[in-house]
C-alpha positions in Angstrom: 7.8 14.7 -17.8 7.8 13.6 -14.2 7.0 10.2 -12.7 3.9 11.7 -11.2 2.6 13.6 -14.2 3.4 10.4 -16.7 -0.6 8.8 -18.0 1.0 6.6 -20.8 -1.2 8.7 -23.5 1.8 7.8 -26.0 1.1 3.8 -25.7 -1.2 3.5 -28.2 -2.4 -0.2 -30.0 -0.1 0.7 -33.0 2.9 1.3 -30.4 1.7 -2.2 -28.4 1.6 -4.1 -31.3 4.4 -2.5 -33.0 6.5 -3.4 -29.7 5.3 -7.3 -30.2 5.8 -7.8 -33.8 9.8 -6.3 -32.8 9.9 -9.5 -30.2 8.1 -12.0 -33.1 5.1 -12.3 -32.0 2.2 -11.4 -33.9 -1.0 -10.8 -32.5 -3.9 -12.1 -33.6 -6.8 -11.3 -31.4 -7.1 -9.2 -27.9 -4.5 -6.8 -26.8 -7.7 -7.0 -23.5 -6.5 -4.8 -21.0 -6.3 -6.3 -17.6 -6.6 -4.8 -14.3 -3.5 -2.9 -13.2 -2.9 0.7 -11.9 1.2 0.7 -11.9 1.9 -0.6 -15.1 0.3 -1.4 -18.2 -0.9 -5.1 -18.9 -2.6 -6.8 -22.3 -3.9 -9.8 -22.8 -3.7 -10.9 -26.4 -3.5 -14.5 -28.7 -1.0 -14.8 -31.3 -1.6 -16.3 -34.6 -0.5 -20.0 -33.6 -3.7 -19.0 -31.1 -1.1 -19.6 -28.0 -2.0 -16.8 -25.4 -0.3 -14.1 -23.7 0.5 -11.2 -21.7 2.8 -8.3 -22.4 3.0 -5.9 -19.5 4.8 -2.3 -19.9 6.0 -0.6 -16.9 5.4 3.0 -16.0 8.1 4.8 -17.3 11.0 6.1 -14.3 9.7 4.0 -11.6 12.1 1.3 -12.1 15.1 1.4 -13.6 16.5 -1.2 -16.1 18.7 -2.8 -13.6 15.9 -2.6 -11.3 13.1 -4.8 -13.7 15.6 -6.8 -14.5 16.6 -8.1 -11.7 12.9 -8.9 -10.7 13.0 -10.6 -14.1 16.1 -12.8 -12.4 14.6 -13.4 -9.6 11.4 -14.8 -11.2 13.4 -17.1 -13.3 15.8 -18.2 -10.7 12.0 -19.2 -8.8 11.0 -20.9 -12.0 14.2 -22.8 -12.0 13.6 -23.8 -8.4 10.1 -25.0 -9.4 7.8 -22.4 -7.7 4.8 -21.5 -9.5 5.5 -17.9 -10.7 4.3 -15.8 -13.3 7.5 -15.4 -15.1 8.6 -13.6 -18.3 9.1 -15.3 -21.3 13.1 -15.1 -23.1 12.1 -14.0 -26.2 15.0 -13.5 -28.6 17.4 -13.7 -26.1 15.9 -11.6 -23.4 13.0 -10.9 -20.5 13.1 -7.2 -21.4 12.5 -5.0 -24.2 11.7 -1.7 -25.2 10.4 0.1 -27.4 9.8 3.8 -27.9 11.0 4.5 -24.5 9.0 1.7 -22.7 10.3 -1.0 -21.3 8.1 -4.6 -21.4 7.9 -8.3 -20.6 5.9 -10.7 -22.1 4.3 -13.8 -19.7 2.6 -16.8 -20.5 -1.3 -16.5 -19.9 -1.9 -18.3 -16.8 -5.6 -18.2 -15.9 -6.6 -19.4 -12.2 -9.6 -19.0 -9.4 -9.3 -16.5 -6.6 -7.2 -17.5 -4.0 -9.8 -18.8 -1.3 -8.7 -16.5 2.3 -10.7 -18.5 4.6 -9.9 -22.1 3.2 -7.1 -23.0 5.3 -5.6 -26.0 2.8 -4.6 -23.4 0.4 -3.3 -21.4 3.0 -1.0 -24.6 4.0 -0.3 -24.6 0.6 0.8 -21.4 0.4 2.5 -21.5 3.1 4.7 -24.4 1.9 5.7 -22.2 -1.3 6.4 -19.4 0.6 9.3 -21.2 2.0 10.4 -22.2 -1.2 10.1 -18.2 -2.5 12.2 -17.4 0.8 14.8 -20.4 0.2 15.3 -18.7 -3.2 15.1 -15.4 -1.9 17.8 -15.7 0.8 20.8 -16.8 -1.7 21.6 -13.8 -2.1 19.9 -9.9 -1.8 19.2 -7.2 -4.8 21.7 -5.0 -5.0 19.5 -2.4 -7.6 16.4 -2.5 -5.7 15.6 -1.0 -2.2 15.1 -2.5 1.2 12.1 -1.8 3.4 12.5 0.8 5.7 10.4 4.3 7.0 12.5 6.2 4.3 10.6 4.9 1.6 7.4 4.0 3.0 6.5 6.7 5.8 9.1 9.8 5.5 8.6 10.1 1.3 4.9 10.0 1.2 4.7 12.2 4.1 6.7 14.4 1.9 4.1 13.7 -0.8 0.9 14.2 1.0 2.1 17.8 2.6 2.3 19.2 -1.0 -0.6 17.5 -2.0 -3.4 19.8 -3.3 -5.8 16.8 -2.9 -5.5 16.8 0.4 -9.0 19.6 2.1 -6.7 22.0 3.4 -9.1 22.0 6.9 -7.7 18.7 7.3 -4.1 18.5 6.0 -2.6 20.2 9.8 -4.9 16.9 11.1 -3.8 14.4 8.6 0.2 15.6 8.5 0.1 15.4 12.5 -1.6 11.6 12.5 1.6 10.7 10.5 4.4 12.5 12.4 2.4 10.8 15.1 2.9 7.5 13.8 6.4 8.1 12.6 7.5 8.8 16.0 6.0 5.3 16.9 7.6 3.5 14.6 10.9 4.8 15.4 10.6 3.2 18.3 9.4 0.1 17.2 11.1 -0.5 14.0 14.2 -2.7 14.5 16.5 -4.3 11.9 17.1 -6.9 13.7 16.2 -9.3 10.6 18.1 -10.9 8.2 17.3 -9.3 4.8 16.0 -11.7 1.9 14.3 -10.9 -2.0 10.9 -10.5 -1.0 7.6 -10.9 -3.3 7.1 -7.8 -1.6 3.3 -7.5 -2.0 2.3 -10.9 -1.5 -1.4 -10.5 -0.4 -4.4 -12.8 -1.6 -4.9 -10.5 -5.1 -1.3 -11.5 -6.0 -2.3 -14.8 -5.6 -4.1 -17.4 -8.4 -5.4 -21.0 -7.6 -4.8 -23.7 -10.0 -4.4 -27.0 -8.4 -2.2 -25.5 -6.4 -1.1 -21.6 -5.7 0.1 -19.1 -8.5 2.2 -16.7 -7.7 2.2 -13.3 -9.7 2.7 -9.3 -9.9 6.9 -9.4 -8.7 6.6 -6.0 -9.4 6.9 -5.0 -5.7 9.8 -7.3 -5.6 12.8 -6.3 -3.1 14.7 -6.5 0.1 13.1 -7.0 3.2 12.3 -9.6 6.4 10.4 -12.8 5.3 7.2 -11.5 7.3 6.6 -9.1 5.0 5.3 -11.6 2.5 3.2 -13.8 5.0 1.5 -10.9 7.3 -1.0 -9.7 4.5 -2.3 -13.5 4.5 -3.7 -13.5 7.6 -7.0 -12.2 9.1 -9.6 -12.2 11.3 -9.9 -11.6 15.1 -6.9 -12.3 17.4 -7.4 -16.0 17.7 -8.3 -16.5 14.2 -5.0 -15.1 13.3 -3.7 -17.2 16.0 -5.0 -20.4 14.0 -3.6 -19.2 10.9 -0.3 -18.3 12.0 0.3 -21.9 12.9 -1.0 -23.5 9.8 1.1 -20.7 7.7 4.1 -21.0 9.9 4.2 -24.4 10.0 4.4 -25.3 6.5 6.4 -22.4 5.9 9.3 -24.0 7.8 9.3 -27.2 5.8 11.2 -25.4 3.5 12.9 -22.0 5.2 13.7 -21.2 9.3 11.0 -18.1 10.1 12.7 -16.0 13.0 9.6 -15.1 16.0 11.5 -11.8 16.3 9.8 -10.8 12.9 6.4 -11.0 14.4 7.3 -7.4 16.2 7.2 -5.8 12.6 3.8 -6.9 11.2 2.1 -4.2 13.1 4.8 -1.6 11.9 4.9 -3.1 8.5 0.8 -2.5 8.4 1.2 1.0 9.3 3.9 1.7 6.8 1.8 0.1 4.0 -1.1 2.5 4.7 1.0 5.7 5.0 2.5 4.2 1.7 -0.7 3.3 -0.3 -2.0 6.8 0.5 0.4 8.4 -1.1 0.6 6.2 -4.1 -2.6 7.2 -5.4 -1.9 11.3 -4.3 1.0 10.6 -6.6 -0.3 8.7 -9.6 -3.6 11.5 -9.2 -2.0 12.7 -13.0 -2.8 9.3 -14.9 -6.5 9.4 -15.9 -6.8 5.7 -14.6 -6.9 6.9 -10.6 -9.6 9.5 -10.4 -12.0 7.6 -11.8 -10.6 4.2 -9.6 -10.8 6.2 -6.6 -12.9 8.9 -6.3 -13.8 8.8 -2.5 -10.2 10.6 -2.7 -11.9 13.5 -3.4 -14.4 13.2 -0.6 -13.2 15.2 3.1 -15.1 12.3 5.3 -12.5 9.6 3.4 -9.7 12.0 5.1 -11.5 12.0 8.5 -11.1 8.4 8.2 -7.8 8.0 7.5 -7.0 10.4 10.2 -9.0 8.1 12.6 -6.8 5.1 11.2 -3.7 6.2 11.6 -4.3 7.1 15.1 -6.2 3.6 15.9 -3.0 2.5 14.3 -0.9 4.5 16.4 -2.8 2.7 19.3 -1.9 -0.8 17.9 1.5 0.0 17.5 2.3 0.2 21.1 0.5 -2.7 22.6 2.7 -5.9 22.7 3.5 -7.8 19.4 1.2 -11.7 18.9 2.8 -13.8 20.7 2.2 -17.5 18.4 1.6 -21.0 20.0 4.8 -22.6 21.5 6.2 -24.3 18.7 7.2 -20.8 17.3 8.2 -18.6 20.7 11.6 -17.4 20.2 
C-alpha cells in the first residue's frame, strides 16, 4: 500500500490499547481523538488517572531514523529547558511499535490559544525561539531533509499534474501558475544561510499558552534557515509586520544571532508552503479524514483561486524583500 492510498483502517481501539498495555500503561478512560490530519493522536487517562497522549504516525512518511531523531531533538530541548511537548521514555525508549506502526507517548499538556495580536506573548515567543535555534544550531539532522524547491515546489507539482482532483479545464492554468512561480523562485532562492534543526512548522496552531509559550507538533521538524520558524508569526499590513519584526527579532537575539539576509526568503518560503500544502491534501485525498476536512477541494472556483494566488504570489516575489528598522539591517 502506498503512502498516498494508506487511511489507518487497521488502527483500531483493540490495536491502540493493545500498543499501550505493550509500553505499561493501561488505560483507563478516553483514547479521545484529537485534531490531526498527518498522524494519528489519542488522548486517554491511565488507571493511576495521570493523563496522556499517544500519537501514531502515518505509516512510510518518516522513517525510524527519521522520528527518532525528532524524538532527540525534543529531548535535547527539554534538557535545555524549552517548553516542548516531548515524548515520554517509557521502558527505555521514545518510540515503539506495534503492528507495523510506529508511536510516542507525551504527557497531556493542556494550554489557551496562543494570542497573535498580543504582542507580550509574541516577545515571549520570541525569546524561546532563540533558545529552540541555540539548540537547533549544535549540530544539523543527518536523516531528515533540508528545505529546498525539491521538496516543496518541484514534488507537488509532480503531484498535482497527475492529480484527478484537479477540473481538467483548469489543470493547463493551475500547472502554468506553478512553473510560473518556480521560475521565480529560482531566482530568488539563495542558500546563503547557515542550516539549523528547525521546528519547521512553527505557526500560532503549533503554539499553547500556559504562563508562558508551549511548544508542540515537531513533526515537521528538519533542516532549514531560522526564518523559517519566525515568518508564520507575523501578520498584518506592512507596518504592522514592521512592529512585530522588531519585538520578535529583538528577543530572539537574546539568546541566538538572526542573519537580515534571511529576510529575502520569507516571501519564497510563503510561496513554497502554498505550492506545498496544496499538494498535501491532493495526496492524502485516499484517507477518509480529508474529503470530508476539505471539501471546497472538490469545488472549480477554489482552483480559480489558487490560480489567482500563486500569480499575486508570483507578483510579491519580485518586489524587494522588508527591509526591518536599523537595529537589524545587515
Amino acid at each position: 500500500m502506498t503512502e498516498a492510498a494508506f487511511n489507518f483502517q487497521t488502527l483500531t481501539p483493540d490495536t491502540i490499547l493493545d500498543a499501550l498495555w505493550d509500553t505499561g500503561l493501561r488505560v483507563e478512560s478516553g483514547l479521545t481523538a484529537l485534531n490531526s490530519y498527518e498522524n494519528r493522536v489519542y488522548q486517554f487517562t491511565d488507571e493511576d488517572k495521570r493523563r496522556y497522549v499517544a500519537k501514531f504516525y502515518r505509516p512510510q512518511r518518516w522513517s525510524q531514523q527519521q522520528i527518532e531523531e525528532e524524538h532527540q531533538f525534543s529531548a535535547e530541548l527539554l534538557a535545555d529547558e524549552v517548553p516542548i511537548a516531548a515524548p515520554l521514555n517509557l521502558q527505555g525508549k521514545m518510540l515503539h511499535q506495534h503492528q507495523g506502526f510506529w508511536f510516542a507517548v507525551f504527557p497531556s499538556l493542556g494550554g489557551r490559544q496562543y494570542e497573535t495580536d498580543n504582542y507580550d506573548q509574541l516577545e515571549w515567543v520570541g525569546r524561546f525561539l532563540g533558545r529552540i535555534h541555540q539548540t537547533g544550531r549544535r549540530e544539523t539532522f543527518v536523516h531528515r531533509p533540508t528545505i529546498g524547491l525539491t521538496e516543496y515546489v518541484d514534488q507537488p507539482l509532480q503531484k498535482l499534474a497527475s492529480s484527478t482532483l484537479v477540473p481538467k479545464g483548469l489543470k493547463d492554468s493551475l500547472l502554468a501558475s506553478i512553473e510560473r512561480l518556480r521560475t521565480t523562485l529560482q531566482n530568488c532562492w539563495h542558500t546563503q544561510w547557515r542550516p539549523l534543526r528547525l521546528h519547521g512548522d512553527c505557526h500560532p496552531g503549533n503554539i499553547l499558552w500556559r504562563d508562558g509559550p508551549l511548544f508542540v507538533d515537531l513533526d515537521d521538524a528538519r533542516n532549514g534557515p531560522a526564518v523559517q520558524d519566525l515568518w508564520m508569526l507575523v501578520n498584518g499590513d506592512r507596518q504592522e509586520q514592521l512592529i512585530q519584526w522588531d519585538i520578535l527579532l529583538e528577543a530572539y537575539s537574546e539568546f541566538c544571532d538572526f542573519d537580515a539576509h534571511e529576510l529575502s526568503l520569507i516571501e519564497p518560503l510563503r510561496a513554497m508552503r502554498m505550492v506545498y500544502y496544496l499538494a498535501w491534501v491532493v495526496r492524502r485525498w485516499d484517507d477518509p479524514a480529508f474529503p470530508g476536512s476539505f471539501p471546497w477541494m472538490t469545488d472549480e472556483d477554489f482552483w480559480r483561486r489558487q490560480i489567482s494566488i500563486f500569480n499575486e504570489q508570483d507578483k510579491l516575489l519580485q518586489e524587494p524583500p522588508l527591509q526591518l528598522m536599523p537595529d537589524f539591517q545587515v
